[in-house]
C-alpha positions as CSV (number, residue, x, y, z in Angstrom):
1,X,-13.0,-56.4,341.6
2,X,-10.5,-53.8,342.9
3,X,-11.2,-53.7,347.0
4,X,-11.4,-50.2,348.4
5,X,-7.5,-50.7,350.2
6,X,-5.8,-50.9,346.7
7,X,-7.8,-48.0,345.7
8,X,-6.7,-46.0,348.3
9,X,-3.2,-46.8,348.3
10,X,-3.1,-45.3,344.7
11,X,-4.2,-42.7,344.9
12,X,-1.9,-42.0,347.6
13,X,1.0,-42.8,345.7
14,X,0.6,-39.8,342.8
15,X,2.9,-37.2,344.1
16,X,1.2,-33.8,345.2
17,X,3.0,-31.2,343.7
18,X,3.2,-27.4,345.1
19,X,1.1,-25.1,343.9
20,X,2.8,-22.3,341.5
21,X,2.4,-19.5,344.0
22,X,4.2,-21.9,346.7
23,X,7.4,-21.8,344.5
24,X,6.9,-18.1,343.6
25,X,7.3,-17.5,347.5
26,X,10.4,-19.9,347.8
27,X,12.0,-18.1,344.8
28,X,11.2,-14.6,346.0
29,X,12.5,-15.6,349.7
30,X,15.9,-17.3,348.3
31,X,16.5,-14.2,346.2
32,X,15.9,-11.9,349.0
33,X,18.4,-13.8,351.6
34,X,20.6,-13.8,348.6
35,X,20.4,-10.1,347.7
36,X,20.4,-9.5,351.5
37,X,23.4,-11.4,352.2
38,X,25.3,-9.1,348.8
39,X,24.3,-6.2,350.6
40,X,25.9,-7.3,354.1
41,X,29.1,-8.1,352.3
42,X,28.9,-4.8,349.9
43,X,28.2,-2.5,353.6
44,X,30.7,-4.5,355.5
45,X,33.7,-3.7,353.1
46,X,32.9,0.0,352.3
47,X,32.4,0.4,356.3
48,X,36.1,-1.2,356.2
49,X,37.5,1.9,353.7
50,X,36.9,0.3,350.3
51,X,35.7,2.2,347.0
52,X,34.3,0.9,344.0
53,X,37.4,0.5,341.0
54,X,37.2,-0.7,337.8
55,X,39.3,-3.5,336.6
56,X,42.2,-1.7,334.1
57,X,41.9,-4.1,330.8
58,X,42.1,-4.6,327.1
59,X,38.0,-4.4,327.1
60,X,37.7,-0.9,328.8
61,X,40.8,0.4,326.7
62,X,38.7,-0.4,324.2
63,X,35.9,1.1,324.8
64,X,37.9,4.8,325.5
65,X,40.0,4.2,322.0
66,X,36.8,4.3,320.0
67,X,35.6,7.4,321.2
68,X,38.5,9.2,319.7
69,X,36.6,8.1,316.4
70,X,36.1,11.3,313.8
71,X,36.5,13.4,317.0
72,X,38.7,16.2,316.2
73,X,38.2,17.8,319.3
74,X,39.3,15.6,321.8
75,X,43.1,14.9,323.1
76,X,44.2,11.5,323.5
77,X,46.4,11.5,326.8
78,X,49.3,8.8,325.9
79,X,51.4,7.3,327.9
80,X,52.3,4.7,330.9
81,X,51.4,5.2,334.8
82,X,52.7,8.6,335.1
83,X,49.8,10.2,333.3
84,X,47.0,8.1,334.2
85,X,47.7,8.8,337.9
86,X,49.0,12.6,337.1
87,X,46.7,14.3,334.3
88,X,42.4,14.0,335.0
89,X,40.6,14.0,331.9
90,X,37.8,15.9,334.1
91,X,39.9,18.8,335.4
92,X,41.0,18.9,332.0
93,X,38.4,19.5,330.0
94,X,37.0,22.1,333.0
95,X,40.3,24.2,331.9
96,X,41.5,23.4,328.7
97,X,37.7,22.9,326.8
98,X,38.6,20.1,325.0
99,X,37.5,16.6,326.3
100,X,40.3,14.2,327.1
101,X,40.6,10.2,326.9
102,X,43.1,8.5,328.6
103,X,44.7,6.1,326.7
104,X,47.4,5.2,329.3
105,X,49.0,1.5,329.3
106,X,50.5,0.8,332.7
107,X,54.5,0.0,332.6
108,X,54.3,0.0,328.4
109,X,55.6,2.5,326.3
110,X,53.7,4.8,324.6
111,X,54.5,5.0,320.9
112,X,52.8,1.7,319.6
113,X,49.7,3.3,320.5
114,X,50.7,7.0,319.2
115,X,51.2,5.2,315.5
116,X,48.3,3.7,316.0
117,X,46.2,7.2,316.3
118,X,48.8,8.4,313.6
119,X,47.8,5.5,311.1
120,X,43.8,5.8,311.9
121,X,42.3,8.2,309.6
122,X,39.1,8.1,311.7
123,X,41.5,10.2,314.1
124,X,41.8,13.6,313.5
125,X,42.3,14.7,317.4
126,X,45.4,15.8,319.4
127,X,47.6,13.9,321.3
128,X,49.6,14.8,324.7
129,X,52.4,12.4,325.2
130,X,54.0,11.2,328.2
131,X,57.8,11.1,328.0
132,X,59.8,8.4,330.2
133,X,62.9,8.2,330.1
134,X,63.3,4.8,329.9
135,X,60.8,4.1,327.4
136,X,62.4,6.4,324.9
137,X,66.2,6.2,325.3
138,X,65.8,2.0,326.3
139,X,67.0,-0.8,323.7
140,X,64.5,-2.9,324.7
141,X,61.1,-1.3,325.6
142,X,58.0,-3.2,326.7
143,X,55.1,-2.9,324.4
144,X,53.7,-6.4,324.7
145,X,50.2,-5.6,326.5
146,X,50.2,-2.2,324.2
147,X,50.0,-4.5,321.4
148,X,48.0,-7.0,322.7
149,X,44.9,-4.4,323.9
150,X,45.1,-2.6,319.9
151,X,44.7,-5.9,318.5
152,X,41.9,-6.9,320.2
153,X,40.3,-3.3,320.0
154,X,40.4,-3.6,316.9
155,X,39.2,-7.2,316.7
156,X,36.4,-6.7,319.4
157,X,33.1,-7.7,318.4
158,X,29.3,-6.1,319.3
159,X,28.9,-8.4,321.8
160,X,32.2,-8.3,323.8
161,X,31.4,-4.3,323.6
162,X,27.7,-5.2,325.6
163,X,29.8,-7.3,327.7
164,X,32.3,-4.8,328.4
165,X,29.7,-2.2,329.4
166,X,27.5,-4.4,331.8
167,X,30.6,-5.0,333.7
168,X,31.7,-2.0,333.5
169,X,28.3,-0.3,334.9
170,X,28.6,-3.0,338.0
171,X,32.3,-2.2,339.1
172,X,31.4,1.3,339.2
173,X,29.1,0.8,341.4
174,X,29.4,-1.7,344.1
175,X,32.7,-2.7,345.9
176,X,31.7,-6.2,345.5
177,X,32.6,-6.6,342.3
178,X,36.8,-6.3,342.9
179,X,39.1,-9.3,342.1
180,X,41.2,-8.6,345.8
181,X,37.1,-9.2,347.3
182,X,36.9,-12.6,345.5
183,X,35.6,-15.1,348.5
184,X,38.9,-17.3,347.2
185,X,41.0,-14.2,348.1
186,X,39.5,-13.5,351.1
187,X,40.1,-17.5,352.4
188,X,43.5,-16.9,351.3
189,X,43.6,-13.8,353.9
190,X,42.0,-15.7,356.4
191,X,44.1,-19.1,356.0
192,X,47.4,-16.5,355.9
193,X,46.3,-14.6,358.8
194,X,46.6,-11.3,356.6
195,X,44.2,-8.4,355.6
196,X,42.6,-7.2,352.9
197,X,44.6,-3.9,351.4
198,X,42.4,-1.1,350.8
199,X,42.8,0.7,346.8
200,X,45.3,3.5,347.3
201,X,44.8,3.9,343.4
202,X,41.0,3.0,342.2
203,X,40.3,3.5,338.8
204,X,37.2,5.3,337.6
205,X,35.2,4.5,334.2
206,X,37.6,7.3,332.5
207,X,40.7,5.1,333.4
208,X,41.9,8.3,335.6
209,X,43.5,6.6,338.8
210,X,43.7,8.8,341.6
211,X,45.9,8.5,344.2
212,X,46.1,8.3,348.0
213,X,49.1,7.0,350.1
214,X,47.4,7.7,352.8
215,X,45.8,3.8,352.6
216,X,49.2,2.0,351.8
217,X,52.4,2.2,353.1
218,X,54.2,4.5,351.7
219,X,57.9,4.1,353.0
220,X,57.2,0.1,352.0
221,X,56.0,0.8,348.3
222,X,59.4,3.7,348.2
223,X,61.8,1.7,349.3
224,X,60.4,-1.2,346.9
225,X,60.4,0.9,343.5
226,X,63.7,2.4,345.0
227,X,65.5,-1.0,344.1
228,X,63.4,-1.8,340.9
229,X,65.3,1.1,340.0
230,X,68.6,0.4,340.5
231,X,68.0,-2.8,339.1
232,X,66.8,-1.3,336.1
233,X,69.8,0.9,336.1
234,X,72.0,-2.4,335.9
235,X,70.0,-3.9,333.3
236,X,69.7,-1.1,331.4
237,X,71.0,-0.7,327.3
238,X,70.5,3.0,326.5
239,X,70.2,3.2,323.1
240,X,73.1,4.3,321.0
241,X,73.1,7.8,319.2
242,X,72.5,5.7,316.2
243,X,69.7,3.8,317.0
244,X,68.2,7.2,318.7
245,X,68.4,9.0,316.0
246,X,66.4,6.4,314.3
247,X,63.5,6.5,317.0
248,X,63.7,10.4,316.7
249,X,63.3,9.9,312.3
250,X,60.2,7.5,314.1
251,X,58.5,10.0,316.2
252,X,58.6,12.6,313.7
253,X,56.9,10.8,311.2
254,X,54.3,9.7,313.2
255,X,54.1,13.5,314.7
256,X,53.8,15.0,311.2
257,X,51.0,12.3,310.3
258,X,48.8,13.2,313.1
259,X,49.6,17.1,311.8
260,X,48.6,16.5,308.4
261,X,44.8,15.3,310.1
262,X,44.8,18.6,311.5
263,X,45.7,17.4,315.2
264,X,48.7,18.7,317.6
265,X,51.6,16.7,319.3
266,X,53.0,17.9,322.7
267,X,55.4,15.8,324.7
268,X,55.3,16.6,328.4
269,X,57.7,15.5,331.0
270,X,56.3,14.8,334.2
271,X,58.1,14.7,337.8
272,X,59.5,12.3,339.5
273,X,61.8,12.5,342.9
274,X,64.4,10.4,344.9
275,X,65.8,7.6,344.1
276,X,63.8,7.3,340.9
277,X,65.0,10.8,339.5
278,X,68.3,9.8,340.3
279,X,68.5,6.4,338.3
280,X,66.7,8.3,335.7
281,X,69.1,11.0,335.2
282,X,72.3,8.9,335.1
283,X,71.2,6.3,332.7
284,X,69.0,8.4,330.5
285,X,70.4,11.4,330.6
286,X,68.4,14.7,330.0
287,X,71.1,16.2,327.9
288,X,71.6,13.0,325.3
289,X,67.5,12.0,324.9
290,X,64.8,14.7,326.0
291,X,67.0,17.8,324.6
292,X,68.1,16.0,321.8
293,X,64.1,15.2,320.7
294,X,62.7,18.5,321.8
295,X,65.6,20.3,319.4
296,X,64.3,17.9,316.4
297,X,60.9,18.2,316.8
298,X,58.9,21.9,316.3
299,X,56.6,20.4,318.6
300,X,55.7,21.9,322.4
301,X,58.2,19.9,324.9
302,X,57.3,20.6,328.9
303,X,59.9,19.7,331.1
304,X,58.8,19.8,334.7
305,X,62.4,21.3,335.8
306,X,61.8,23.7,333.2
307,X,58.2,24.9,335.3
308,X,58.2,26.6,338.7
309,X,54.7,25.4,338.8
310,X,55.5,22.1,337.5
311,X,58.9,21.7,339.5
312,X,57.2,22.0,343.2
313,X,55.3,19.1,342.9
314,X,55.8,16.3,345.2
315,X,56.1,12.5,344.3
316,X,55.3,10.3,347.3
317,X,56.8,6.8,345.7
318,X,59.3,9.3,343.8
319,X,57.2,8.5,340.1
320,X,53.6,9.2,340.8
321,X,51.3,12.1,341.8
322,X,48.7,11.7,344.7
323,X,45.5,12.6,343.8
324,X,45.4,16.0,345.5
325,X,48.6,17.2,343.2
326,X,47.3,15.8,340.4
327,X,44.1,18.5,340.1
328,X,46.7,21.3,340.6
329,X,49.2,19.6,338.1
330,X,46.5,19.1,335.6
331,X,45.3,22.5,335.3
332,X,49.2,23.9,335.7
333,X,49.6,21.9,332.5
334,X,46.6,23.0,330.8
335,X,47.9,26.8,331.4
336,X,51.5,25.7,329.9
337,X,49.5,24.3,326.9
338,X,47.9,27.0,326.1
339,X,50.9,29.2,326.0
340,X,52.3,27.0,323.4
341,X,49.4,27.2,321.0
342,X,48.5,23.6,321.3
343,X,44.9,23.9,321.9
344,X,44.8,26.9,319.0
């Protein structure tokens, strides 16, 4: 017969568990500590001068390309850096009308995307067109991330789309969320002895980037596209007159398709100073490329030399607008568009 002891010990050794409104409490407590401590770090780094940007990729591309979709009246603004930190869509459509999507590829050239809206019979819209220099009157142009991002728009499924749009929503939002925040890269700061650098250039949801030199230094980030200039100069193969003629045959095929859909083409030029201008004009110059394309094509070409109100304009790294001179440049533009029919 079982004595009294054995019974005792067990029953003492079934383990007692918590009851469920125990764990409720822990869970509630760790999530609040954890939510607190997000909202020390989010404070502490907007107290320090950062903003909320969103992350420039294929996926938000994407997500701007399809709502060019049976949209007649929109304008897709196409191009590289120039016009995503130059032209806002907002102050666009607040003078012009017409709602604008930028469609800007940092450092690409534009026209793999422009064949891309001229081949798309869902497009029926207008296109403004960003002329570099180098990207039209270069042998070799880079296109490599232009192809890459239309590929896998047109690829995307439903669920990279939700994807896309949840992070989206969050990087608008809260500072947090950007890559140069990372805890890994803040170690790396910390290890290095080196700061955080604020955004000069945060990107909002529209892909607009607007500008402020005021948070970067600006005689540093001159002098350092200065000599990717000149080294661009020595690498440089213009085309020759053959081979431009041939791109010009290109563009105004691909010009006349988007016509044909009942959408306009207008190629604008936009500043750039210094050393930048000068590396521009030597190896691509005016006279053999840009004059040679706006003669061919009956299509609006603005020329910012051409523009008192364009011309004035000052770049501070000698190829970008600052944010300020952007909303002035933008609606200058819209004015000079108008004058040319292309919103008619």
């Amino acid at each position: 017969m079982p004595s009294s002891t054995s019974s005792s010990e067990t029953a003492a050794a079934v383990p007692v568990r918590p009851p469920a409104d125990l764990w409720r409490r822990i869970w509630s407590l760790a999530l609040l500590v954890a939510l607190l401590l997000l909202g020390v770090w989010e404070l502490g780094w907007r107290l320090y001068g950062f903003v909320p940007s969103v992350e420039d990729d294929w996926g938000i591309w994407a997500s701007r390309r399809r709502l060019l979709i049976e949209a007649p009246e929109k304008v897709a603004l196409v191009g590289a850096s120039r016009i995503q930190l130059g032209v806002d869509p907002e102050r666009f459509q607040r003078e012009s009308g017409r709602a604008a999507v930028m469609l800007a590829i940092d450092g690409n050239a534009p026209l793999a995307v422009l064949s891309d809206l001229a081949e798309d019979p869902r497009f029926n819209g207008s296109v403004l067109l960003s002329y570099v220099p180098m990207f039209f009157g270069e042998t070799a142009v880079s296109d490599r991330r232009a192809r890459k991002w239309l590929r896998r728009y047109r690829q995307q499924t439903r669920s990279s789309r939700l994807e896309t749009t949840l992070r989206i929503a969050v990087q608008e939002r809260f500072v947090f969320r950007y890559p140069g925040l990372a805890p890994a890269r803040i170690w790396e700061h910390l290890t290095a002895g080196t700061r955080p650098r604020l955004i000069y250039a945060p990107m909002r949801t529209d892909r607009y980037r607007a500008a402020d030199y005021d948070l970067i230094d600006i005689d540093q980030l001159r002098e350092a596209r200065a000599r990717r200039e000149r080294r661009r100069q020595q690498e440089a193969q213009p085309l020759t007159a053959a081979a431009f003629e041939e791109r010009i045959k290109n563009l105004s095929l691909l010009v006349r398709q988007i016509q044909r859909k009942g959408g306009r083409v207008a190629v604008v030029r936009m500043p750039s100073q210094d050393a930048v201008r000068s590396v521009e004009a030597a190896t691509w110059p005016r006279r053999r490329f840009w004059d040679r394309l706006a003669n061919r094509l009956s299509i609006p070409f603005i020329h910012f030399e051409d523009h008192a109100e364009l011309a004035a304009f000052d770049c501070p790294d000698g190829s970008h607008l600052g944010a300020e001179d952007a909303q002035l440049y933008t609606a200058a533009l819209v004015k000079i568009l108008k004058r040319n029919g292309f919103f008619d």
